[in-house]
C-alpha positions as a Markdown table, in Angstrom:
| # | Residue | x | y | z |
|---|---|---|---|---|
| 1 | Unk | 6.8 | -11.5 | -2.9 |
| 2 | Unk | 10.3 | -10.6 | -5.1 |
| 3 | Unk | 9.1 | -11.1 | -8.7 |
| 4 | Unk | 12.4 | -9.9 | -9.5 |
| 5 | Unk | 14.9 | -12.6 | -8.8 |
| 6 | Unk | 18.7 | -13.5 | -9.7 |
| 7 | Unk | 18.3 | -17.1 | -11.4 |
| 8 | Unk | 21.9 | -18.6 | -12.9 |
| 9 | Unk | 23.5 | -15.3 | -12.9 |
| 10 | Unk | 20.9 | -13.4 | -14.7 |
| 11 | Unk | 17.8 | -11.0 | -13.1 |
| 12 | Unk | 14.3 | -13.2 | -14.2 |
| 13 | Unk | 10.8 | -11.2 | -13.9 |
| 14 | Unk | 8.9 | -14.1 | -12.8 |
| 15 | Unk | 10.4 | -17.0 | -15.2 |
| 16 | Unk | 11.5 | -14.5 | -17.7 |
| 17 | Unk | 15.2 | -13.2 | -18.3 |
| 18 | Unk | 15.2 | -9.9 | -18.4 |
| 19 | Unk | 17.5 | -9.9 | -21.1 |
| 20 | Unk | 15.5 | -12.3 | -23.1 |
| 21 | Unk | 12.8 | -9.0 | -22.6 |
| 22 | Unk | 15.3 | -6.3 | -23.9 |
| 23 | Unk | 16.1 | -8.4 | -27.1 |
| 24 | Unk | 12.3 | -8.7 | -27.7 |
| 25 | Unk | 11.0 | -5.5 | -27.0 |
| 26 | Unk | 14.1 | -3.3 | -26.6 |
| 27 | Unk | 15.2 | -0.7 | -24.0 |
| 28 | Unk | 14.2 | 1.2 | -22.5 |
| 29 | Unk | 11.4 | -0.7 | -21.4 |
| 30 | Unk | 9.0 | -0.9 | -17.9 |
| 31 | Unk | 8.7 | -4.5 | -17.1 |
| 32 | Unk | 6.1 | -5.6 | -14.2 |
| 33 | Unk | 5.2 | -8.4 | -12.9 |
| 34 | Unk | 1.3 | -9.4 | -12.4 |
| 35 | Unk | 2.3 | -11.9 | -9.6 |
| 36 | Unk | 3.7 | -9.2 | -7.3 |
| 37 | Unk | 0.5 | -6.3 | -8.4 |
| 38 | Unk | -2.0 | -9.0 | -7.5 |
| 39 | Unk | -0.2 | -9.9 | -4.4 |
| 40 | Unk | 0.0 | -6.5 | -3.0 |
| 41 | Unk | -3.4 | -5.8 | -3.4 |
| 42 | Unk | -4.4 | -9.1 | -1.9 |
| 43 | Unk | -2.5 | -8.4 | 0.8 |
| 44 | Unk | -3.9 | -4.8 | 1.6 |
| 45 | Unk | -7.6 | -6.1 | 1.6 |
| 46 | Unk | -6.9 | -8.7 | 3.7 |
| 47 | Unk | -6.2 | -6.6 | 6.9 |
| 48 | Unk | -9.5 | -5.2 | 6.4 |
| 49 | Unk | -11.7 | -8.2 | 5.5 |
| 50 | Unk | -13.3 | -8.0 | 8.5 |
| 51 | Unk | -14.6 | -4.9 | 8.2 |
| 52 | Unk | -16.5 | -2.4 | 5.5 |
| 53 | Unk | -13.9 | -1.6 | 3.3 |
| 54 | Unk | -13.1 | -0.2 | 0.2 |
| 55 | Unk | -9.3 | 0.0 | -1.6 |
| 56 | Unk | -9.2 | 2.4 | -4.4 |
| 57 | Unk | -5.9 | 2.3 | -6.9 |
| 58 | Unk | -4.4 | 6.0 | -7.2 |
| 59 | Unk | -4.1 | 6.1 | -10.7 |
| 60 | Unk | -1.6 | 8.8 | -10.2 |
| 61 | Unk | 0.9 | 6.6 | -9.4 |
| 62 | Unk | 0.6 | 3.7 | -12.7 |
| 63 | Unk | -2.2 | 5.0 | -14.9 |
| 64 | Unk | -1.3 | 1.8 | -17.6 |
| 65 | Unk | -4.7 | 0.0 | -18.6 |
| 66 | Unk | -3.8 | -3.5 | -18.5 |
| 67 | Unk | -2.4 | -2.4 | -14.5 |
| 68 | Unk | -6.3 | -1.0 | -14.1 |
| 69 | Unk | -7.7 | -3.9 | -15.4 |
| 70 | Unk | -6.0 | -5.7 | -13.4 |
| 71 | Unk | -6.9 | -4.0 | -10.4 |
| 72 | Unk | -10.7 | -3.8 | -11.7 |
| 73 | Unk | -10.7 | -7.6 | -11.7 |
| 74 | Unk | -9.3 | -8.3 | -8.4 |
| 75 | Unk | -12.2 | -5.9 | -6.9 |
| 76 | Unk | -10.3 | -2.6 | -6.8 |
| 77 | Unk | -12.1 | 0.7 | -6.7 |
| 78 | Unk | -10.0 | 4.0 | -8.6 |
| 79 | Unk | -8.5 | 7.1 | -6.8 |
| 80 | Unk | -8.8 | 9.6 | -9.4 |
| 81 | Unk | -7.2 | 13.5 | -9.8 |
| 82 | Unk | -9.0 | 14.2 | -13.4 |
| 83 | Unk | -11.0 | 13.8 | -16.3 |
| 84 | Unk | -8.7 | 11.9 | -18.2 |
| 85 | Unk | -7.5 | 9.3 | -15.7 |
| 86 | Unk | -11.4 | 9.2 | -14.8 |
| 87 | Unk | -11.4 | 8.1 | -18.7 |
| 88 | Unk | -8.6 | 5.9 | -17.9 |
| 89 | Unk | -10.4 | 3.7 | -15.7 |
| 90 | Unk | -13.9 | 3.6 | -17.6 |
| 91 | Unk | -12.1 | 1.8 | -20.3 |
| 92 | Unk | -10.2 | -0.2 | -18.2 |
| 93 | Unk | -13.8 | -1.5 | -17.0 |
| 94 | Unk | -12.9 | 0.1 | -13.9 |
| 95 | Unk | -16.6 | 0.2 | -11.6 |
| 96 | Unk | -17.7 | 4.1 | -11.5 |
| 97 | Unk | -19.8 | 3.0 | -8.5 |
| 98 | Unk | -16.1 | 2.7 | -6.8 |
| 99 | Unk | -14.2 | 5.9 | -8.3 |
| 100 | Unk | -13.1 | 8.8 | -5.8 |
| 101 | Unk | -12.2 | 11.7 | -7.3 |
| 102 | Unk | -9.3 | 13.9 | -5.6 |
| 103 | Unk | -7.6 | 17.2 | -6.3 |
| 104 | Unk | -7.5 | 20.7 | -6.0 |
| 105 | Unk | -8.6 | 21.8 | -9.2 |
| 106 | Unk | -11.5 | 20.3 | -10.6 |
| 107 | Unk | -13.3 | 21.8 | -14.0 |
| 108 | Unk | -16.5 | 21.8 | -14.4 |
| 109 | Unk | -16.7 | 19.5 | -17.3 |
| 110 | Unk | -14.3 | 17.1 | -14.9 |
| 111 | Unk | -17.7 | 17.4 | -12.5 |
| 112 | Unk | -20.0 | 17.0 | -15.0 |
| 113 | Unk | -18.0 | 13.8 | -16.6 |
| 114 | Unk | -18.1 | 12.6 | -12.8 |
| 115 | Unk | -21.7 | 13.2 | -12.3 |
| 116 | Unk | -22.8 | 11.5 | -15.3 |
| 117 | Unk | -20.8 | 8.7 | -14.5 |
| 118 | Unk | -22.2 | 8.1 | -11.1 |
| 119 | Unk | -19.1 | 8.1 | -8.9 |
| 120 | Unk | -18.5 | 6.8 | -5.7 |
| 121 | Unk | -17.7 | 10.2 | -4.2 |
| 122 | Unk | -16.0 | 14.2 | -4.7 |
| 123 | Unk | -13.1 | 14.6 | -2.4 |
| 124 | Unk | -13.6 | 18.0 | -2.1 |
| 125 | Unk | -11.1 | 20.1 | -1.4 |
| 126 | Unk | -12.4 | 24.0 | -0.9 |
| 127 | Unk | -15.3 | 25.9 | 0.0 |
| 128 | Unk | -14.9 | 27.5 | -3.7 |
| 129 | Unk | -14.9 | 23.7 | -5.1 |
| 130 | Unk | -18.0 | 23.0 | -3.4 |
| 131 | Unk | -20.1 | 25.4 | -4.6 |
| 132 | Unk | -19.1 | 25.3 | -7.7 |
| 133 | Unk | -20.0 | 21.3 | -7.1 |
| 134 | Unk | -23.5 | 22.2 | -6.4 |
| 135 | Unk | -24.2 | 24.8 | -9.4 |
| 136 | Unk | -23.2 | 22.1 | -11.6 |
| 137 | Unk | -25.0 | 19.0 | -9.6 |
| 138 | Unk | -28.1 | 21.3 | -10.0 |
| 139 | Unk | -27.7 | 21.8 | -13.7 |
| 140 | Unk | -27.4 | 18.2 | -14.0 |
| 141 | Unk | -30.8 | 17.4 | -12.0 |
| 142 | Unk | -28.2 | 15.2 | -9.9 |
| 143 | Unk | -27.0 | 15.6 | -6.2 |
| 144 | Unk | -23.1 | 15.1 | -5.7 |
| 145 | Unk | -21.9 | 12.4 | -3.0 |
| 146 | Unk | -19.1 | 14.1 | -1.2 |
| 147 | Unk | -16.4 | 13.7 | 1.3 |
| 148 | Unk | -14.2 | 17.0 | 2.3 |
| 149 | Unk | -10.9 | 16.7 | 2.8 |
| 150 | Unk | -9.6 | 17.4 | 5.8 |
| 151 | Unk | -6.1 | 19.1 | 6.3 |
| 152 | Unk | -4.7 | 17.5 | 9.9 |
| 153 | Unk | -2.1 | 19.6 | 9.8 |
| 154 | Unk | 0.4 | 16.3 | 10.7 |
| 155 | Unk | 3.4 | 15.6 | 9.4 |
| 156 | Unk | 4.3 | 12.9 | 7.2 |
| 157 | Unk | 8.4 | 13.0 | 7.8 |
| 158 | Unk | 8.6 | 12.5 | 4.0 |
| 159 | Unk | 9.6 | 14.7 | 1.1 |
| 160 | Unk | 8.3 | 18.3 | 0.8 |
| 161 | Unk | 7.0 | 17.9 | -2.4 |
| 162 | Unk | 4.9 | 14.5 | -1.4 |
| 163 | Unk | 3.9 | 15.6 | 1.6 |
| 164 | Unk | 0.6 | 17.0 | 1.2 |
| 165 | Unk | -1.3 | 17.3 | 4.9 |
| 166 | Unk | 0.3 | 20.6 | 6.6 |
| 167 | Unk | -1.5 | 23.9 | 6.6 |
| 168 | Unk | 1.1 | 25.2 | 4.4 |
| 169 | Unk | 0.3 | 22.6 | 2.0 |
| 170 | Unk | -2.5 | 23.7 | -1.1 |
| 171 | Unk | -4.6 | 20.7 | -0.2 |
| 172 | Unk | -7.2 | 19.9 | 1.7 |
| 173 | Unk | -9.4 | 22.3 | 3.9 |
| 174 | Unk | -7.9 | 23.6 | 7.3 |
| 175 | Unk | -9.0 | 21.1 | 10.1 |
| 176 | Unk | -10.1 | 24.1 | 12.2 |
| 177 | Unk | -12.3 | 25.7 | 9.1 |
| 178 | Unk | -13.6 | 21.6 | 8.6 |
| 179 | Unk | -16.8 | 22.3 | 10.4 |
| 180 | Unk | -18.3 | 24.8 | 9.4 |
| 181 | Unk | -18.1 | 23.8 | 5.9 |
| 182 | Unk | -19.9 | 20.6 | 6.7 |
| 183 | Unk | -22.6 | 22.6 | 8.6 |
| 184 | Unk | -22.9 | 25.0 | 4.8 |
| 185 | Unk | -22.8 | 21.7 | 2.4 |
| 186 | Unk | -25.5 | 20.4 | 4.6 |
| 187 | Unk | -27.5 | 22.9 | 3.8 |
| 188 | Unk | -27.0 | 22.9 | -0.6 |
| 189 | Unk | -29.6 | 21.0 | -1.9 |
| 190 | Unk | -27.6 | 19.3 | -4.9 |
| 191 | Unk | -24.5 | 18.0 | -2.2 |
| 192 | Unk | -24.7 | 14.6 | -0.4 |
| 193 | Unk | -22.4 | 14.5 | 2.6 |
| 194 | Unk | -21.4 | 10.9 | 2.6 |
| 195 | Unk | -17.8 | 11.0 | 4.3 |
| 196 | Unk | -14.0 | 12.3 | 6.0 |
| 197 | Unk | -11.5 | 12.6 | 3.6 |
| 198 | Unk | -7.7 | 12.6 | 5.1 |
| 199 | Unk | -4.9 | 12.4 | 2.6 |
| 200 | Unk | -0.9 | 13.5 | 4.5 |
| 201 | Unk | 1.4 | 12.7 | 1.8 |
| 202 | Unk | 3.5 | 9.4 | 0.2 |
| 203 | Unk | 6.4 | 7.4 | 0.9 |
| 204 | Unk | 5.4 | 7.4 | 4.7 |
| 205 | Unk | 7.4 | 4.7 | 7.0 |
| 206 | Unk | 6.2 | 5.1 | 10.1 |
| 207 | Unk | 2.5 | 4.7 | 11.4 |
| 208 | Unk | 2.7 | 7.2 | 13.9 |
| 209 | Unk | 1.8 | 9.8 | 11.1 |
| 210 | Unk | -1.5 | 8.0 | 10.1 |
| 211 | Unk | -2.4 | 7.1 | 13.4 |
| 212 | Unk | -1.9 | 11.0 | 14.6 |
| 213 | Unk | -4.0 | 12.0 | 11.6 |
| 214 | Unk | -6.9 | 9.4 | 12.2 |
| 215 | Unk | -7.4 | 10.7 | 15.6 |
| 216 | Unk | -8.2 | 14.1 | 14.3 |
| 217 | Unk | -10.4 | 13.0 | 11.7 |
| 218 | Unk | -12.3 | 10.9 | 14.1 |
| 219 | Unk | -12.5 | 14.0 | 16.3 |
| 220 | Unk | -13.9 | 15.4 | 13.3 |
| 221 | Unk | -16.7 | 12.7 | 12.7 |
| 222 | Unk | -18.0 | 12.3 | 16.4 |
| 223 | Unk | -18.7 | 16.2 | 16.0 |
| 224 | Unk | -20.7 | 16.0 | 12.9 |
| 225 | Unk | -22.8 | 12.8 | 14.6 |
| 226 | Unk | -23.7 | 15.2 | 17.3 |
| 227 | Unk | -25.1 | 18.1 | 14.3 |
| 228 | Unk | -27.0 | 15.2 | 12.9 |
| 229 | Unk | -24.6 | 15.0 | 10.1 |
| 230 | Unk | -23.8 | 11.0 | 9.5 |
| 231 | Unk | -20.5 | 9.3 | 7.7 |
| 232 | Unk | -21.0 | 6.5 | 5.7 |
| 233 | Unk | -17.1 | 6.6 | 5.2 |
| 234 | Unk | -13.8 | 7.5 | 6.3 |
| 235 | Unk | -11.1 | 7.6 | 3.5 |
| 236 | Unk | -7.3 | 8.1 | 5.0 |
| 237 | Unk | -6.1 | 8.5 | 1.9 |
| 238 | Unk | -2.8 | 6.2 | 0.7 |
| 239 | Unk | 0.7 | 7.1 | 1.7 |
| 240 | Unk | 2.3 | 3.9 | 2.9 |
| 241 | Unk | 5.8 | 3.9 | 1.6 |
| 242 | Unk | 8.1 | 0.7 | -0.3 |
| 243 | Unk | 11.1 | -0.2 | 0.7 |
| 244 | Unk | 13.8 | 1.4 | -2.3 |
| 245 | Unk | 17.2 | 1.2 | -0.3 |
| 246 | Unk | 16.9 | 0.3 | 3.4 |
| 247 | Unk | 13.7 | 1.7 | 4.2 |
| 248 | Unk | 11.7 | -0.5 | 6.8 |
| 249 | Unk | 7.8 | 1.1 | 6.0 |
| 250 | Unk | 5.0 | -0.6 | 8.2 |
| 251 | Unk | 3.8 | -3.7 | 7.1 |
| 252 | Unk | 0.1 | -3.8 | 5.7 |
| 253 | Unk | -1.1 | -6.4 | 8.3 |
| 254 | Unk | -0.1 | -3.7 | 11.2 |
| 255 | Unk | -1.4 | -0.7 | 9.6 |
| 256 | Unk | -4.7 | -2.1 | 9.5 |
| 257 | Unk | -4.7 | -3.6 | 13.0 |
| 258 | Unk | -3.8 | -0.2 | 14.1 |
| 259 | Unk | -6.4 | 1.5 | 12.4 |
| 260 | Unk | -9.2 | -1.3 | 12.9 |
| 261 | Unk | -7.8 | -0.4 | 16.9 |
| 262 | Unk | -8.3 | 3.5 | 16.5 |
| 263 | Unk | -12.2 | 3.2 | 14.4 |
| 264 | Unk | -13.5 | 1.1 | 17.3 |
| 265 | Unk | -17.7 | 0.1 | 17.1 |
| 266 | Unk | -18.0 | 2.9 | 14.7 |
| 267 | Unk | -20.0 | 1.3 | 11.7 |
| 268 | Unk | -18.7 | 3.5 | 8.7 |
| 269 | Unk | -17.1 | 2.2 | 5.5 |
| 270 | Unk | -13.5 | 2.6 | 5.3 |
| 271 | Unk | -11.9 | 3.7 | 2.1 |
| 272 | Unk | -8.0 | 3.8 | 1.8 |
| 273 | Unk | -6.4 | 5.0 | -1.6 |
| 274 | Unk | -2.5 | 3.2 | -2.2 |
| 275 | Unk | -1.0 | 4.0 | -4.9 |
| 276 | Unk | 3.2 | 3.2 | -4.7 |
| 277 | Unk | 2.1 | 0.9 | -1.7 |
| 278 | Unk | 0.8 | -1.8 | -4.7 |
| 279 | Unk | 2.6 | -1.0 | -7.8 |
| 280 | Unk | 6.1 | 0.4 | -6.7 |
| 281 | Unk | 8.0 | -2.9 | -6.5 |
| 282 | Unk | 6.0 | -4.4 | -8.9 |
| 283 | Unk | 8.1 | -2.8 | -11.6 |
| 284 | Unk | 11.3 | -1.8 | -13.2 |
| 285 | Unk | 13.2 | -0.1 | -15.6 |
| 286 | Unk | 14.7 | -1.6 | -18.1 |
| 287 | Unk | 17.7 | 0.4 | -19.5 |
| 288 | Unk | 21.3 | -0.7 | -21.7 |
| 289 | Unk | 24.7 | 0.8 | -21.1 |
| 290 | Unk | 25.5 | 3.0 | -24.4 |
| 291 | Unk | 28.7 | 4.4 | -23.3 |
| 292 | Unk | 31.3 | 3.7 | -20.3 |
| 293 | Unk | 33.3 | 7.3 | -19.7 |
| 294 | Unk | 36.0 | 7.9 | -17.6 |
| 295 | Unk | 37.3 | 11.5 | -16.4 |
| 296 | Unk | 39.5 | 12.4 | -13.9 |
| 297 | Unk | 36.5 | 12.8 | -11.0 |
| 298 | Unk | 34.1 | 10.6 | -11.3 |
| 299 | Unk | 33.1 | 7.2 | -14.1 |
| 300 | Unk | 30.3 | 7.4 | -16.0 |
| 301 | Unk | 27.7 | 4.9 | -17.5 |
| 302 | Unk | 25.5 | 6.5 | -20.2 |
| 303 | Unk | 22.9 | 4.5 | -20.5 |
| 304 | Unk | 19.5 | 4.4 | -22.8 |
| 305 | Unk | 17.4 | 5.9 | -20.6 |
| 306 | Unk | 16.7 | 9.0 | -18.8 |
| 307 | Unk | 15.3 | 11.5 | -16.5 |
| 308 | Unk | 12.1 | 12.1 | -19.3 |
| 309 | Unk | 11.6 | 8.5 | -18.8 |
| 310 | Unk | 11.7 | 8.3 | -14.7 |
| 311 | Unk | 11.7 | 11.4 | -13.3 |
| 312 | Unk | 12.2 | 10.7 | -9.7 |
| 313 | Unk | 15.4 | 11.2 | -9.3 |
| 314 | Unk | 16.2 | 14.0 | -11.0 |
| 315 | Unk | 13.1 | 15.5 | -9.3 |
| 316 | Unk | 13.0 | 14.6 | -5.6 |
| 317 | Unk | 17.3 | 13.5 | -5.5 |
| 318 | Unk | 15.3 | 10.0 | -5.1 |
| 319 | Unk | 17.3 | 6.2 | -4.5 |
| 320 | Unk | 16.5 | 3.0 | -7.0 |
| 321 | Unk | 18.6 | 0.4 | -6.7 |
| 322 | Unk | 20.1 | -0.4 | -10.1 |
| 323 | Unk | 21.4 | -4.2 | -10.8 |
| 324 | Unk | 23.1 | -5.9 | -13.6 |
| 325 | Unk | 21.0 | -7.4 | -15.8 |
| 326 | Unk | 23.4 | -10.6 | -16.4 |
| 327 | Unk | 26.4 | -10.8 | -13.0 |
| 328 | Unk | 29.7 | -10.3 | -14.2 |
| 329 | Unk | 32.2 | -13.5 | -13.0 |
| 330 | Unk | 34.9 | -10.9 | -13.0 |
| 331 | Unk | 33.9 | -8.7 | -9.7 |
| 332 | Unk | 37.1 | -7.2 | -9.2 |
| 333 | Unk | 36.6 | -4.8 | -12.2 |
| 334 | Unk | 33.9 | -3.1 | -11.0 |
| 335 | Unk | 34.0 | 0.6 | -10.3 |
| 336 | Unk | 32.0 | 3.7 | -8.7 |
| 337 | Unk | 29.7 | 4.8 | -11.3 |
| 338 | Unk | 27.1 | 7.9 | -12.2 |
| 339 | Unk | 24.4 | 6.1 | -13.7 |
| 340 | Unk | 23.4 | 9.2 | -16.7 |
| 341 | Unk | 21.3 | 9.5 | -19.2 |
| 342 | Unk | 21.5 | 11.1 | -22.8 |
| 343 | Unk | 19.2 | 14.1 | -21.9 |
| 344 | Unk | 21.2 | 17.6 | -22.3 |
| 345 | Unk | 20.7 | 18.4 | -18.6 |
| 346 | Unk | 22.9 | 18.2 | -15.7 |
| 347 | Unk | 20.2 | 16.9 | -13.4 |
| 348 | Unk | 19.8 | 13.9 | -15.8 |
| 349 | Unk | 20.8 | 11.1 | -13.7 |
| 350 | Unk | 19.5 | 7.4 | -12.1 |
| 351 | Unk | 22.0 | 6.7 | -9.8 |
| 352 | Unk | 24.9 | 8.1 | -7.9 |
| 353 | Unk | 27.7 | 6.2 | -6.9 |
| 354 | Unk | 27.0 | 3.0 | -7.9 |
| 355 | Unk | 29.5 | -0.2 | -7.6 |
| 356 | Unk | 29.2 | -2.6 | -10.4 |
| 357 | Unk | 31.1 | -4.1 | -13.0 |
| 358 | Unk | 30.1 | -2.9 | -16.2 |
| 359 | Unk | 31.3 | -3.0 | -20.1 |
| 360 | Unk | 29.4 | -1.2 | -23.2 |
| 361 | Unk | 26.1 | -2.9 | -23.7 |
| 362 | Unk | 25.0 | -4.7 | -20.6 |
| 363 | Unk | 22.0 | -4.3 | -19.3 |
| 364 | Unk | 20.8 | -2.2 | -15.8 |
| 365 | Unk | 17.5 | -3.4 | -14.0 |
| 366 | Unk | 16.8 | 0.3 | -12.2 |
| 367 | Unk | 14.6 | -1.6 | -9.6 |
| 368 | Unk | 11.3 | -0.6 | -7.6 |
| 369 | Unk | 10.1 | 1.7 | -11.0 |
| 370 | Unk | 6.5 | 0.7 | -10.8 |
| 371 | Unk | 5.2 | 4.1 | -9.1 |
| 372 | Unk | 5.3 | 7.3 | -10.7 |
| 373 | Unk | 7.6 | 6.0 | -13.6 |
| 374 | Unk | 5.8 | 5.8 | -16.6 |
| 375 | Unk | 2.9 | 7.9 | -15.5 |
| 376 | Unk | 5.5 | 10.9 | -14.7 |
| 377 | Unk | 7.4 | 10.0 | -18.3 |
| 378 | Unk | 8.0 | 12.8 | -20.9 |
| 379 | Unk | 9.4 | 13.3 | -24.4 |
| 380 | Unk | 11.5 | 15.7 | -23.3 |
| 381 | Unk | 14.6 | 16.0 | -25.4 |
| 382 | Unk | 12.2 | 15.0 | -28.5 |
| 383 | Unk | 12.5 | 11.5 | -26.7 |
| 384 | Unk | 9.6 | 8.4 | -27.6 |
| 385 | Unk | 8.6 | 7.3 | -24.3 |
| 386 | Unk | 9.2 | 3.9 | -23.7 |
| 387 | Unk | 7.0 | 0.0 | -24.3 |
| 388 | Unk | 5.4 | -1.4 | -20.7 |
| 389 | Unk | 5.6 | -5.2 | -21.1 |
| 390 | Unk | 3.9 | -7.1 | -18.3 |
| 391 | Unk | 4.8 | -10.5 | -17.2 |
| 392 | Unk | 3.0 | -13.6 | -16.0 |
| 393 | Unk | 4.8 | -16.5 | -15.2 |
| 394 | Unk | 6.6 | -17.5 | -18.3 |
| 395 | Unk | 4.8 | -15.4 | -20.5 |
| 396 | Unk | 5.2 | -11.4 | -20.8 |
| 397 | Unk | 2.9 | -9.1 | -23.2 |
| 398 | Unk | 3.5 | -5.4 | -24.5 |
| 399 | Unk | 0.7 | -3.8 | -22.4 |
| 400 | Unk | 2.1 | 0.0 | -24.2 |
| 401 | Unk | 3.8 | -0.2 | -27.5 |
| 402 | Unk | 6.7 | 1.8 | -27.4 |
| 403 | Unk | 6.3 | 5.5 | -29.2 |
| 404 | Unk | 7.8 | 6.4 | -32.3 |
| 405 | Unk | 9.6 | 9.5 | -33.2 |
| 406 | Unk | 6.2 | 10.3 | -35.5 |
| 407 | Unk | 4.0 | 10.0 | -32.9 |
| 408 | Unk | 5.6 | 12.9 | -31.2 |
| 409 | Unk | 4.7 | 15.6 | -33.8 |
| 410 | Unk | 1.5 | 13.8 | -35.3 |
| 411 | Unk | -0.8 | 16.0 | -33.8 |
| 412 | Unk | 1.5 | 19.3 | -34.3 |
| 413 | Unk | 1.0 | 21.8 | -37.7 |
| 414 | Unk | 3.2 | 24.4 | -39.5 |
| 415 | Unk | 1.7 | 27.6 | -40.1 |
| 416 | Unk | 0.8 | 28.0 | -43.6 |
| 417 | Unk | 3.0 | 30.5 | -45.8 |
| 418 | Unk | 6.6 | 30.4 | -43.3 |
């Protein structure tokens, strides 16, 4: 489903103008649409409603509470990397009973917060990790429920910096090591083996990647069946990518047919962790045009917001497709623009070379904003980060008031006597 739609020259979310949005709230601003978060998510479970299954939200990816609620409601468990986003999804009324926890670099107070909880399951991710799981299980009187994640060594043809399953990479344990660490947590007293963990990276648009990595992880559990070690679960992680330019990712129907294909009779709980995959296109970036500038090599639109508030391209050279809020009748004046922000770096851009007909104040829609936006947002620059408004249908609610230029010092203190 497009929630973002052209409707009598201007760009509605849902049945809302977008510039009806800006006036309200101002810019910049994250707009999503519930419509399209509670589609995507409907339309991930239902490849696997046939089957044990379990989707857990990466909170990474859109840690907003109304988003987790959201999610919570419609029957979604929680991919987790740390205390706070474990917080995050408490208050959200987010079930602990459905909560993985991920990540290299677990504390033990993040363990302890876990434990207490009654999480779903560790994904742990060393033999240090693990042993450090079971002093602090023990300490607790608990036992820890845990899944290791396995490194396949595949590659994910995506970005170095989101690709996250070669041996190179600092996740995961080496597939070849995988074994014998299963064989020494079945032998701690305060660990639980319950499952597989797989996790190769994001943005992925091609099956073949998953499909290679399942087969090694199914290797992986037929081998601890025949040391008496059972899985309850296999989690393959998230990864599937969105379409932000002309990308043609796999569609959710045919990555679960193709896994369903590759699991066979095996009776063990699937658990899949999308993050982008449910929120990406769900949202965008709302942003006004402060300043048209031209030089003698290139045109430049200085708009309202920056790389502090999405990071992505500054970060991995990534593509959003920007639109005019309200078309232009006059298309013949449009001209190659660097879409620039206000932030005293270089690198602070949204778009390169983009075509559109543009005068001092219009608005820009930088599309497909809903993943690793505002959770990656900053206040660099001494910059408030900016309001999340969610709309549904006709209606739209500030789901984050926008920061003020107090709020980034209120917690700072001079030194007495300077």
């Amino acid at each position: 489903m497009n929630s973002f739609t052209l409707k009598n020259t201007t760009l509605h979310a849902e049945n809302v103008a977008l510039n009806h949005i800006a006036h309200a709230f101002g810019t910049p601003c994250y707009v999503y649409s519930k419509a399209a978060l509670t589609q995507a998510f409907e339309r991930f479970s239902a490849g696997f409603a046939q089957t044990n299954h379990l989707v857990c939200f990466a909170v990474k990816s859109n840690p907003s509470l109304a988003i987790l609620n959201l999610f919570a409601k419609l029957g979604a468990g929680f991919d987790i990397v740390s205390g706070g986003e474990l917080a995050r999804v408490l208050a959200a009324g987010g079930d602990p009973k459905k909560i993985v926890f991920s990540g290299v670099g677990k504390t033990e107070p993040e363990m302890q917060a876990a434990l207490n909880a009654g999480i779903f399951c560790f994904n742990v991710e060393s033999a240090s990790e693990l042993n450090r799981l079971n002093r602090v299980a023990a300490a607790l009187g608990k036992v820890a429920p845990v899944s290791l994640r396995v490194n396949p060594n595949v590659d994910a043809k995506t970005h170095p910096y989101i690709s996250t399953g070669l041996k190179n990479n600092k996740f995961g344990v080496a597939y070849e090591d995988a074994l014998n660490i299963y064989l020494q947590a079945a032998a701690m007293p305060n660990i639980a083996i319950h499952g597989v963990d797989c996790h190769i990276g994001s943005q992925i648009t091609e099956l073949a990647p998953f499909l290679d990595a399942f087969d090694r992880v199914l290797w992986l559990v037929d081998a601890l069946e025949q040391h008496d070690i059972p899985i309850q679960h296999i989690d393959l992680g998230g990864g599937i990518g969105i379409c932000y330019s002309d990308e043609t990712p796999p569609e959710f129907k045919a990555y679960a047919l193709a896994m369903l294909e590759k699991l066979g009779t095996r009776e063990v709980t699937l658990v899949f962790e999308p993050g982008r995959a449910l929120v990406g296109n769900a949202g965008v970036l709302l942003t006004k045009v402060e300043y048209i500038k031209h030089t003698e090599a290139k045109n430049f639109a200085i708009v309202d917001a920056a790389m502090n508030d999405l990071m992505r391209p500054a970060l991995y050279d990534a593509y959003h497709d920007i639109k005019a809020v309200q078309a232009r009748d006059n298309q013949a004046s449009a001209l190659s623009y660097e879409i620039v922000g206000p932030v005293c770096e270089s690198g602070d851009f949204l778009g390169h070379d983009r075509t559109l007909a543009l005068e001092e104040g219009d608005l820009l829609a930088i599309m497909s904003a809903g993943a690793y936006g505002m959770s990656m947002a900053s206040n660099y620059n001494s910059r408030p980060r900016a309001a999340e408004v969610m709309v549904d249908g006709e209606q739209c609610y500030v789901i984050r008031k926008r920061e003020k230029i107090a709020d980034l010092f209120a917690l700072e203190q001079i030194l007495p006597n300077l």
